[in-house]
C-alpha positions, 0 to 999 in steps of 0.5 A, a space after each residue: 659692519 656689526 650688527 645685532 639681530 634679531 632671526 626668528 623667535 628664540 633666536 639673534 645673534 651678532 653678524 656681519 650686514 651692508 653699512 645703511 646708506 642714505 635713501 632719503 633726502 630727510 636720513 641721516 646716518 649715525 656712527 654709533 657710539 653707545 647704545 643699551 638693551 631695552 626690555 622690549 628687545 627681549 619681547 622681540 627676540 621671544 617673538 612677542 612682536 610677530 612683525 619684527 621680520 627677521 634680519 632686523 637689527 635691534 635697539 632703538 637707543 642710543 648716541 652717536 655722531 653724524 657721519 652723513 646727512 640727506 640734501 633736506 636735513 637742515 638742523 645738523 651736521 656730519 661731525 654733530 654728536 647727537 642723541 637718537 629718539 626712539 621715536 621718529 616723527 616725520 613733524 608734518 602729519 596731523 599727528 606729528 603737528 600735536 606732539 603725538 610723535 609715535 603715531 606719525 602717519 608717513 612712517 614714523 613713530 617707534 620704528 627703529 629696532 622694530 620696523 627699520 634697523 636699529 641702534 645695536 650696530 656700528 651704524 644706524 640710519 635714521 629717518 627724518 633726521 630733523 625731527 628725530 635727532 637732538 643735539 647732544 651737548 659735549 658737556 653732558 655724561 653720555 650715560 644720562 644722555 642714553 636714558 634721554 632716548 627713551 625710559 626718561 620720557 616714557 616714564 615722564 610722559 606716561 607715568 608723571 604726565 598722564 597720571 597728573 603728578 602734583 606737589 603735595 600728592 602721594 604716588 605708587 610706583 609699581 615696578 622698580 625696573 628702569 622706567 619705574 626708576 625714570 618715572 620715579 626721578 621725574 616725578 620728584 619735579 613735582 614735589 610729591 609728598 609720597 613716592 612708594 616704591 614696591 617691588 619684588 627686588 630688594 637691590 633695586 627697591 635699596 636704588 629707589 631709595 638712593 635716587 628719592 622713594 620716601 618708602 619701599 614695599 616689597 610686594 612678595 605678598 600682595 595682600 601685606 603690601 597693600 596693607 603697608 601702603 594703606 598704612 601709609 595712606 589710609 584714603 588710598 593713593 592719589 596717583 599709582 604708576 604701573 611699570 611692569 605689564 603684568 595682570 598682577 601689578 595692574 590689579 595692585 594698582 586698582 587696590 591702591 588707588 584712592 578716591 579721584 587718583 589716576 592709574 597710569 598704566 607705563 607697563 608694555 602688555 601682553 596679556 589682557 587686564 581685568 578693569 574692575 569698573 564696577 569698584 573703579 567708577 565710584 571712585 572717580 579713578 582715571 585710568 591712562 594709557 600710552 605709548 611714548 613720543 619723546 615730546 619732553 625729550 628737550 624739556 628733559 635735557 634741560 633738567 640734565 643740564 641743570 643737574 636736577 636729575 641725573 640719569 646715570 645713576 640707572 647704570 649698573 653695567 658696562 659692555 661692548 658691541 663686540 660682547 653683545 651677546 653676553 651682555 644680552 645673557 646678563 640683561 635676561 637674568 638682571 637680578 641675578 647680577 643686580 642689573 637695571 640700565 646695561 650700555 653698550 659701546 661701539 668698540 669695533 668702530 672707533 
């Protein structure tokens, strides 16, 4: 089969490599039908994840259909059309049996495209089928379906969750990539009074505003957005999500946050952060932080389906396993070619 991997820093490439097959009476093996490309996959390729070893296919999203099952997987089907988690959890460790999928303790957690094979192939296997996999309703957009594998939860549960979102309050969101996005639509369950979208795109600040940001900051000069977001509120914010993961956006949200707020930290580090305790303290600021679990993932299909959020509008381009390279080349220079969420479909099996 196809597949896109990762070799060596600086360095994946489409190849040819052994269809996986069952290995555990808990697997199941998916035919891929669309996949997408996650910021996090370009950490691995500039080998910001040392132990992603090499030959190791990448993506960790995507929809697909059954094509085999182990003896133990009860909840699905060969044929069932299904969406894959970006989190596998094996649902009995003590971890999985609070929710806290992403720290499963018998090999579980965000492994796919990282640890195991991942999703940007023809066909992926998926462990511990059960707890990993969600019925993919036929009447669904495939597109919103995607962004169920992990933006909307993550920007669900670490950003609106984590950072006590409620009706009437005001919300920051500091970064308008995709999970900011995803955060940005989630939060709208809530009612906030406020959503401030600050960015440093205008295209993708122009897509907050069509999918609810009541305002928009660029902040190419940090000083003067926190001026216009202090105009807005003079108190401060009660919740500011960071979505990118830098030592900038996250200094910002520690300037915005106003008395009792909530920094939500969504963005993925990779250098350390200056926490300034000594202004955040007496304040009363709450700082969260963490790693997706996918434990809305069912609470959030149920939004799709009653269409109060529609995740599709994160699409902005099309591509196909066959041209994934190219498509990888678009995704590095998104703003150039005013891309957010790019789909990959399996044009090879069909």
């Amino acid at each position: 089969m196809k597949a896109y991997e990762y070799l060596k820093p600086g360095h994946a490439q489409l190849t040819d490599k052994e269809k996986p097959t069952i290995t555990s009476s808990t697997d199941a093996i998916i035919r891929i039908v669309k996949t997408t490309i996650c910021g996090t996959d370009l950490h691995i390729i500039k080998g910001d994840t040392p132990e992603v070893k090499s030959h190791t296919t990448l993506g960790h999203e995507g929809i697909g259909i059954i094509e085999e099952i182990g003896d133990n997987v009860n909840n699905f089907k060969v044929g069932d059309k299904v969406i894959i988690s970006c989190i596998s959890s094996c649902g009995k460790c003590y971890y999985c049996k609070k929710g806290i999928y992403a720290h499963c303790e018998n090999g579980g957690g965000w492994i796919l495209g990282h640890l195991v094979n991942g999703t940007q192939a023809e066909y992926v296997k998926v462990p511990f089928a059960d707890n990993s996999l969600y019925h993919a309703p036929s009447n669904l957009k495939e597109d919103a379906l995607v962004m169920l594998s992990d933006i909307l939860p993550t920007g669900y549960e670490i950003g609106v969750l984590k950072g006590k979102v409620k009706p009437g309050c005001t919300v920051a969101i500091v970064g308008a990539g995709p999970v900011g996005l995803a955060a940005l639509l989630t939060a709208q369950f809530y009612s906030p009074s406020k959503i401030i979208m600050i960015d440093l795109d205008d295209n993708r600040l122009e897509t907050a505003k069509e999918i609810g940001a009541t305002h928009l900051i660029n902040s190419k000069e940090t000083e003067t957005a926190i001026k216009k977001v202090k105009s807005l509120n003079p108190r401060g914010v009660d919740v500011a999500i960071e979505a990118v993961g830098i030592p900038q956006t996250f200094d910002l949200c520690q300037n915005l946050i106003g008395v009792d707020g909530t920094i939500a930290n969504v963005g993925v580090h990779g250098l350390p952060v200056q926490l300034d305790i000594d202004k955040l303290w007496i304040k009363n600021i709450n700082v969260t932080t963490g790693l997706v679990s996918g434990n809305t993932t069912e609470e959030l299909l149920e939004a799709l389906k009653s269409k109060i959020i529609q995740p599709e509008q994160l699409v902005t381009h099309y591509s196909k396993l066959s041209e994934i390279e190219s498509a990888y080349d678009l995704f590095r220079n998104a703003t150039d070619h005013k891309a957010i969420k790019l789909i990959i479909e399996n044009d090879i099996t069909i």
